[in-house]
C-alpha positions as CSV (number, residue, x, y, z in Angstrom):
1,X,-54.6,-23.0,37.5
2,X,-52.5,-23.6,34.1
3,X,-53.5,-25.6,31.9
4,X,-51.1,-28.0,29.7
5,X,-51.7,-26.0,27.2
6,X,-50.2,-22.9,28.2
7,X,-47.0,-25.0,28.4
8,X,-46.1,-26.0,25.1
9,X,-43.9,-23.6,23.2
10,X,-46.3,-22.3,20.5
11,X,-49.1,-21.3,23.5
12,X,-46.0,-19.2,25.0
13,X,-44.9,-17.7,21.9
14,X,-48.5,-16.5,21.4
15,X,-48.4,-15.1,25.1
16,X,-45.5,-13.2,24.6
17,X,-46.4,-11.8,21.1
18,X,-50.0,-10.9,22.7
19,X,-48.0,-7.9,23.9
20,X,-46.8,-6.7,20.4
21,X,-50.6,-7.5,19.0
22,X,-52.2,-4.0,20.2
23,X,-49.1,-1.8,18.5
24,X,-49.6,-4.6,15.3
25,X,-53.1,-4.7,14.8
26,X,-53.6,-0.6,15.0
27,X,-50.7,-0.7,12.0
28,X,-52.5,-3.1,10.0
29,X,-56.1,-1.3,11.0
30,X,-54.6,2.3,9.6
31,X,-53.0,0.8,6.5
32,X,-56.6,-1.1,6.0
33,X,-59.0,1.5,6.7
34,X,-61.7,1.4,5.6
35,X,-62.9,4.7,3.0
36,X,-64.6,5.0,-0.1
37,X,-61.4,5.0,-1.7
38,X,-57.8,3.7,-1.3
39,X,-55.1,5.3,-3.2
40,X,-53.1,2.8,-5.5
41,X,-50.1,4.7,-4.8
42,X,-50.1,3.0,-1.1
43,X,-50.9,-0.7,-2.8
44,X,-47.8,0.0,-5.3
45,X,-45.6,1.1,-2.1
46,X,-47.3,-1.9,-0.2
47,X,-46.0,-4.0,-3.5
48,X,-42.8,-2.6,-2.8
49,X,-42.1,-3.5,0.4
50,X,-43.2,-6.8,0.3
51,X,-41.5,-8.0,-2.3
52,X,-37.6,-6.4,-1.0
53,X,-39.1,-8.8,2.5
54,X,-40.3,-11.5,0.7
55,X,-37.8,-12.2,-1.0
56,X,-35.4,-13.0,1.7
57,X,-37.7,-15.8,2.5
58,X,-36.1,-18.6,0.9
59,X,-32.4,-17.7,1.4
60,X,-32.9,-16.9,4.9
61,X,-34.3,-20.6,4.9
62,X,-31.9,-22.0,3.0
63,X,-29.3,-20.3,5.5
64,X,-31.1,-21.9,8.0
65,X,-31.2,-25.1,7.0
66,X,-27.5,-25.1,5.8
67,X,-26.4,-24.3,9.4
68,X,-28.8,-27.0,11.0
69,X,-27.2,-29.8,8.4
70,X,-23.9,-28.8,9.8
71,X,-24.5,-29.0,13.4
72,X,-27.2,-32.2,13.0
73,X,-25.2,-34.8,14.4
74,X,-24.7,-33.0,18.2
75,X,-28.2,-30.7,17.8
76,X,-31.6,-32.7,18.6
77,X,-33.0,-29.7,17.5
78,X,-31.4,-29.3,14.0
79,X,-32.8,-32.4,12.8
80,X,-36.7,-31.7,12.5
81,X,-35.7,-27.9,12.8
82,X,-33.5,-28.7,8.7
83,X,-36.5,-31.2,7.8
84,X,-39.0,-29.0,8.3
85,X,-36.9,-25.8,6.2
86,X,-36.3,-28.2,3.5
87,X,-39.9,-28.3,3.5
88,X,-41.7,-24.9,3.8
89,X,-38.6,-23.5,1.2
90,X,-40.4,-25.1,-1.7
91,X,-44.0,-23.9,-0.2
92,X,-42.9,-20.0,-0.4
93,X,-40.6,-20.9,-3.2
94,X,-41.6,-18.1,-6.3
95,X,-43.9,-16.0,-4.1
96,X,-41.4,-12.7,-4.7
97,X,-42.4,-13.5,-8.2
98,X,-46.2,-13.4,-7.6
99,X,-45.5,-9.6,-5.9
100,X,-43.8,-8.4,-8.7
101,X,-46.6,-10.3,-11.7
102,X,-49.4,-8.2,-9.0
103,X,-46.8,-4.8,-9.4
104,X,-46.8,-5.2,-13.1
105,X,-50.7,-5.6,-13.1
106,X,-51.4,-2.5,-10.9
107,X,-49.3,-0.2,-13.8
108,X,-45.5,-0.5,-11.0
109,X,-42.7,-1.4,-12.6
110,X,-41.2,-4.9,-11.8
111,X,-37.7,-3.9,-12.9
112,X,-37.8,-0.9,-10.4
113,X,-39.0,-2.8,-7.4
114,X,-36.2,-5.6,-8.2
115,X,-33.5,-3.5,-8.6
116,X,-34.0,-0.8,-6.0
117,X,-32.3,-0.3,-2.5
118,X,-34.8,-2.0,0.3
119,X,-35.8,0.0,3.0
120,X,-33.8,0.4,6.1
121,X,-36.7,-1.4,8.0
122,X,-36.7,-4.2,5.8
123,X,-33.0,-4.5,5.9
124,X,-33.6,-5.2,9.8
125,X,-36.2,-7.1,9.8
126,X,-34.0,-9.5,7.2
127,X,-31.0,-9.0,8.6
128,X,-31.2,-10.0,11.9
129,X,-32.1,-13.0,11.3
130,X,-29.3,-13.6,9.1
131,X,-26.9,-12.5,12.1
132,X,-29.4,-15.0,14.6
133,X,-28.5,-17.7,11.8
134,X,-25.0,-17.8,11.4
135,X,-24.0,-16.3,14.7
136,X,-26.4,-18.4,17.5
137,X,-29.2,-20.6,16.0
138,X,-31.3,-20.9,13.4
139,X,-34.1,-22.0,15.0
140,X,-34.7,-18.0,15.8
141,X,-35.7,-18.0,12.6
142,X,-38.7,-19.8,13.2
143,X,-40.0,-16.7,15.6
144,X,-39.5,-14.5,12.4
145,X,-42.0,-17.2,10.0
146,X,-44.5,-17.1,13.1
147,X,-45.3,-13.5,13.0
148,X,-45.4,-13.1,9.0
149,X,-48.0,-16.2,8.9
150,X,-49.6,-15.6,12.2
151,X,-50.2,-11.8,10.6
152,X,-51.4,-13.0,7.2
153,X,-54.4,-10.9,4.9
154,X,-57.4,-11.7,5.9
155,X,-59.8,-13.5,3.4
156,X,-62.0,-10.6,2.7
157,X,-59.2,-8.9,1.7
158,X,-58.0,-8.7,-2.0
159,X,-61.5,-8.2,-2.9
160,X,-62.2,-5.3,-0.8
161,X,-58.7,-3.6,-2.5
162,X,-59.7,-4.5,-6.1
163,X,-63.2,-2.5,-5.0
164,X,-61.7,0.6,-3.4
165,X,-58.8,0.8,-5.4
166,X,-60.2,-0.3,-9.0
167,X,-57.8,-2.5,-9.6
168,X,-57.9,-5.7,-11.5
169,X,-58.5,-8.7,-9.3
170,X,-55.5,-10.1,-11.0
171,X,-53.6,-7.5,-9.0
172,X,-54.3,-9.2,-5.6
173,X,-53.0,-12.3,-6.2
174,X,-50.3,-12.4,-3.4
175,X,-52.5,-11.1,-0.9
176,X,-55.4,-13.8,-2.3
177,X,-53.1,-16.8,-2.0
178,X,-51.9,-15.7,1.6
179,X,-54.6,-15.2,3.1
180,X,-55.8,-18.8,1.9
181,X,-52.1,-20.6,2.6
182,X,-50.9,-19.4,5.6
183,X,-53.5,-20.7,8.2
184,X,-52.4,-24.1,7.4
185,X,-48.6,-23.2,7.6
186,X,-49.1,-21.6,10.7
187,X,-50.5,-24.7,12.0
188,X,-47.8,-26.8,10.9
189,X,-45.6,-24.3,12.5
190,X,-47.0,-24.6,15.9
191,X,-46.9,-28.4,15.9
192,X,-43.4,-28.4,15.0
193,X,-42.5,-26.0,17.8
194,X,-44.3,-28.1,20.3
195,X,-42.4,-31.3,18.7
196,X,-39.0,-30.0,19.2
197,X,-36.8,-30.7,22.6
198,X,-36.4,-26.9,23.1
199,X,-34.2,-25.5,25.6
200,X,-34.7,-22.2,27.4
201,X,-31.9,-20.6,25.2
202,X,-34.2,-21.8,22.6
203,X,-37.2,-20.0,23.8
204,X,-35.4,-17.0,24.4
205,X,-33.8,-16.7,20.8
206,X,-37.7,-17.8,19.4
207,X,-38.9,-14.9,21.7
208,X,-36.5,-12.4,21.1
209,X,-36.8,-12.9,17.0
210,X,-40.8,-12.9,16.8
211,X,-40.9,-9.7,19.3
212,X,-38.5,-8.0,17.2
213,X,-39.9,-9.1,13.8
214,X,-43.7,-7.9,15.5
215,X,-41.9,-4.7,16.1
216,X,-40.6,-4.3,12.6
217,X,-43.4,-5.4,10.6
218,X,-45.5,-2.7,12.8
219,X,-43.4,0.2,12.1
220,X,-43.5,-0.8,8.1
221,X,-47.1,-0.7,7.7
222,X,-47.1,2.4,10.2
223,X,-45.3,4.3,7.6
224,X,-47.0,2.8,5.0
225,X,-50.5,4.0,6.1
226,X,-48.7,7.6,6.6
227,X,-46.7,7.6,3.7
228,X,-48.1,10.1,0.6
229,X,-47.5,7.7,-2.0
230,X,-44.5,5.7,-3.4
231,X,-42.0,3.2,-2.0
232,X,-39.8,3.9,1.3
């Protein structure tokens, strides 16, 4: 028998994205594994990539948000969907910042990361949301946050880099604050998907966007954990 649970819309996205999780946790398990060493050159191309995805945080929300003011009046959805952007924009405001203060730390250079061409799989991952915002709905967008928080570091984390890698601790600060931030967010997440009047079209787009983003995200750190050293 079902129980209510299973219903609400954040229980179903976490169905659906159970079938990405195998594909996603063996990426994050080879970038992570564990060794006696790990070479700096994959945290500096980890640095990297982050910051050319992070960094389309806050306009992708503001996109978002833009389009929900627009279509408020007629969309029960836009309301709390706008709200809630307005919101979470100033809680991941400045964290591209953080990425490039840990780059500078670890001996990268800031400049470099800033001013380089992303990576063709962080240019999808970014870019279809922007299409999902300004050509359907922005509440796709919301699949997109769910897989970045619901995939945060975990706490043991930073520490375990600054060990293998040798580091300074001050070079883990992103990966610190994440792991320590985005539990709550994700929480707030899910009770704002169970609080809006979704439609099916609705699922759909939140389905389509995570499963897509879970795809991306898993071929990154794929690479990453391949990759001989340096950015993509």
């Amino acid at each position: 028998m079902t129980s209510a649970r299973t219903t609400t819309p954040s229980a179903a996205l976490d169905i659906k994205l159970a079938l990405a999780a195998p594909a996603l946790g063996a990426a994050f398990a080879a970038l992570w594994r564990p060794g006696a060493a790990f070479p700096r050159t994959r945290y500096l191309a980890y640095l990297h990539e982050m910051h050319a995805l992070i960094r389309a945080s806050v306009p992708l929300m503001e996109r978002a948000a833009l389009r929900c003011a627009r279509t408020a009046p007629g969309d029960p959805v836009a309301g709390p969907l706008g709200s809630y952007l307005e919101r979470h924009i100033e809680e991941e405001r400045g964290h591209d910042a953080w990425l490039l203060e840990d780059l500078a730390v670890a001996g990268g250079d800031p400049a470099h990361a800033a001013g380089r061409l992303p990576s063709p799989v962080v240019a999808e991952l970014a870019g279809a949301q922007y299409y999902w915002i300004e050509h359907h709905h922005p509440v796709a967008l919301l699949g997109y946050i769910r897989v970045l928080e619901g995939n945060a570091p975990m706490p043991w984390l930073a520490d375990r880099l600054a060990a293998r890698t040798g580091l300074p601790a001050a070079a883990f600060r992103t990966v610190r604050a994440h792991a320590e931030l985005d539990g709550g967010h994700l929480a707030d997440l899910d009770a704002l998907l169970d609080s809006l009047p979704l439609t099916p079209a609705h699922r759909t787009a939140l389905a389509v966007s995570a499963l897509r983003t879970a795809d991306g995200i898993t071929r990154l750190f794929s690479y990453l954990a391949t990759a001989p050293g340096g950015p993509l």
